[in-house]
N, C-alpha and C positions, 0 to 999 in steps of 0.2 A: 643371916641365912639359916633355914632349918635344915642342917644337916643333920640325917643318924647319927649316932654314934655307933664307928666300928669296935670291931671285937680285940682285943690287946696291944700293946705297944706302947708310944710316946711322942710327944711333939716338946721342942723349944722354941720361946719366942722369938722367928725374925719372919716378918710380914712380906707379904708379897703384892705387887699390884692386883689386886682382885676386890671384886665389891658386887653386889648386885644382888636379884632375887633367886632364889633354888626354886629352876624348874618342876618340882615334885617327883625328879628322877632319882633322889638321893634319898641313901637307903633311912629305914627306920624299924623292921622288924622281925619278918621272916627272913628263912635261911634261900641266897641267889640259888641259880642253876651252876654257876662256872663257877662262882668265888664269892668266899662266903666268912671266913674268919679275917678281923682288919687288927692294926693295932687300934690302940685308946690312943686321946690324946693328952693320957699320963700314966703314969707309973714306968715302969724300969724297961729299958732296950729290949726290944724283941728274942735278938738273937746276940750273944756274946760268943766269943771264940771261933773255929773254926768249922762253920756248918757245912753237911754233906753235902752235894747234888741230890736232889730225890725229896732231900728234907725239909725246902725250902728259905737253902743260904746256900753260899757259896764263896768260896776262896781259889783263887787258880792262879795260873801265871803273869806274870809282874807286867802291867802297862807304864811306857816309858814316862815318871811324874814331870811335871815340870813345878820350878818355882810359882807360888802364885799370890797375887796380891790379895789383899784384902778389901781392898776398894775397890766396886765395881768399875770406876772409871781408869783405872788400870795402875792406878798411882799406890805409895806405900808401903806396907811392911812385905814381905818377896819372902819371907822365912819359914811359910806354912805350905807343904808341898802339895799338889793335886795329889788326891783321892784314886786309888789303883785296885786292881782284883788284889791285891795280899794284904790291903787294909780293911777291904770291907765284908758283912755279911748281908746276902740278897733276903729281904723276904718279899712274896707277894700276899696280896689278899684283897676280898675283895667289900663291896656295904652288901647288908643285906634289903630285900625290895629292889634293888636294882635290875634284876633280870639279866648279871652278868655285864654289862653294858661299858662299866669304867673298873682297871685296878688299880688296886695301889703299890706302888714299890718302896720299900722301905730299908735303906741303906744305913747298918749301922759299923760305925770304926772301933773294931774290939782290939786293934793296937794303942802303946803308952803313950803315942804321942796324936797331935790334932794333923788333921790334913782337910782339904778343901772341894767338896763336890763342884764346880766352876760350870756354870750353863743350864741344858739339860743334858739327860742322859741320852745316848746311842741306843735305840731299841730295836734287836733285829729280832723276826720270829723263827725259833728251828734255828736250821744250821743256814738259815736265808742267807746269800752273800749280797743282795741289794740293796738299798741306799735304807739306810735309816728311819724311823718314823718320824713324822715331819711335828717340830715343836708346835706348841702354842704360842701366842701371845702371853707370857705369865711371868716374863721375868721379875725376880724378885725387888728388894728394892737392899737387900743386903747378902752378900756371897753366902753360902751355906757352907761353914767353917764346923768341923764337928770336933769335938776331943774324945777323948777314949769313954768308950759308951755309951753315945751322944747318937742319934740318928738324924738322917734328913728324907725327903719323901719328896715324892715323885708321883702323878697321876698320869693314867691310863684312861682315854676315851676309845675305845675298840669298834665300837660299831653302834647305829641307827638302826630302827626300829624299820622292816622292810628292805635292807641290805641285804645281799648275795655274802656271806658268810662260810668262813672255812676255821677247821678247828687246830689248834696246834697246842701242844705239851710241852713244849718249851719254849725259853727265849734267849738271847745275845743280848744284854748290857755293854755298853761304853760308857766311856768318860774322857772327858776332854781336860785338856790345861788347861790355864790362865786366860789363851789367846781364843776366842771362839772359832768352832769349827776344826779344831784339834786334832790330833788322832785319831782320826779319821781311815788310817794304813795301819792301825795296830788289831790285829785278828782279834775278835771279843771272842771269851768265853760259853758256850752252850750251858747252858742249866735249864734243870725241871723247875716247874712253878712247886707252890710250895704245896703239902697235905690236903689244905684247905683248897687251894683252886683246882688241883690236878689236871685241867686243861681252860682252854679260854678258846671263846667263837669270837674270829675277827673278821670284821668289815675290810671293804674297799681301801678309806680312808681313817687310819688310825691317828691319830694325836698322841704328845704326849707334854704334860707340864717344863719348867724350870726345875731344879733343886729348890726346896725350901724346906728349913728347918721346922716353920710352924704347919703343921698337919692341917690346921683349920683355915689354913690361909687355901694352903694344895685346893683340898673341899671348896673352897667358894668359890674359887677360879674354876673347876672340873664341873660344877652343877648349873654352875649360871647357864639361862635356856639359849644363850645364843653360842653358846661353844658346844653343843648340842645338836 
């Protein structure tokens, strides 16, 4: 796939079921409308420590972990706990040429020890109390297990070209256990998007990725022309 290369960041290898050709909606040069600075898919974690609201990360109150395996099929080591707001840092951002259209989220664990993003993420926009944005087809083909400074990533399809569109400045992250469909009753956190995006135009029908540690896997799955 010819995907751009975004702007900062990092990827680990764990693949995802994704393959096929890029649409020509993935980015390559100028700067989007909505979102515009991505990570790379190398050099050092985006964000380490505890980032602001406003700045593009976030740390908040404790979603309840569970034990979680490491094998997708539910079997295994049970020792590595789901991934919560007091382990992780949000950023977003988006490719450039895109025209705003998909973002990315990028979850990095700046505690000592590893914990387990398990699924996809809960995406709500604002302080939305409605049902989540509905996955993709993308699950991975290995859990996205991170240790301290490690990130994992997450895509955003937001909206079609000729879509009725509404703008919003922030969003609600979740995260699920082990069990799919999880925590689902634990209140997520509000945060702003990050510098770079400052707001984002969503469609009717938003998507969003699995967890996957390889950044280029996320990209192949998000630009292929029929998740589009």
């Amino acid at each position: 796939m010819a995907v751009g290369d975004p702007v900062g960041g990092e990827a680990s290898p764990t693949a995802c079921q994704s393959g096929g050709a890029d649409d020509g909606g993935s980015p390559t040069a100028s700067g989007s409308p909505s979102a515009t600075g991505v990570p790379t898919p190398s050099g050092t974690p985006s964000t380490a420590g505890t980032a602001q609201p406003g700045g593009g990360g976030t740390t908040g109150r404790s979603q309840s972990p569970g034990g979680g395996s490491a094998d997708p099929g539910g079997g295994g080591d049970t020792t590595i706990a789901a991934c919560n707001d007091n382990d992780l840092s949000i950023d977003t951002s988006g490719w450039r040429q895109d025209s705003g259209r998909h973002l990315l989220i990028t979850a990095t664990n700046f505690t000592d020890k590893a914990c387990t993003l398990y699924h996809h993420p809960y995406v709500r926009f604002g302080t939305d109390i409605g049902a989540p944005v509905t996955p993709m087809e993308s699950k991975p083909r290995a859990i996205a297990t991170i240790g301290p400074k490690e990130t994992a990533y997450a895509g955003l399809f937001v909206f079609r070209a000729g879509q009725k569109t509404t703008t919003v400045t922030s969003f609600s992250p979740g995260y699920q256990d082990h069990a799919p469909n999880s925590n689902t009753d634990v209140a997520p956190l509000d945060i702003r998007w990050s510098d770079e995006v400052e707001s984002l135009t969503v469609g009717p029908t938003p998507r969003v990725t699995y967890w996957n540690t390889d950044l280029r896997a996320v990209e192949d799955f998000l630009f292929r022309s029929e998740n589009n």
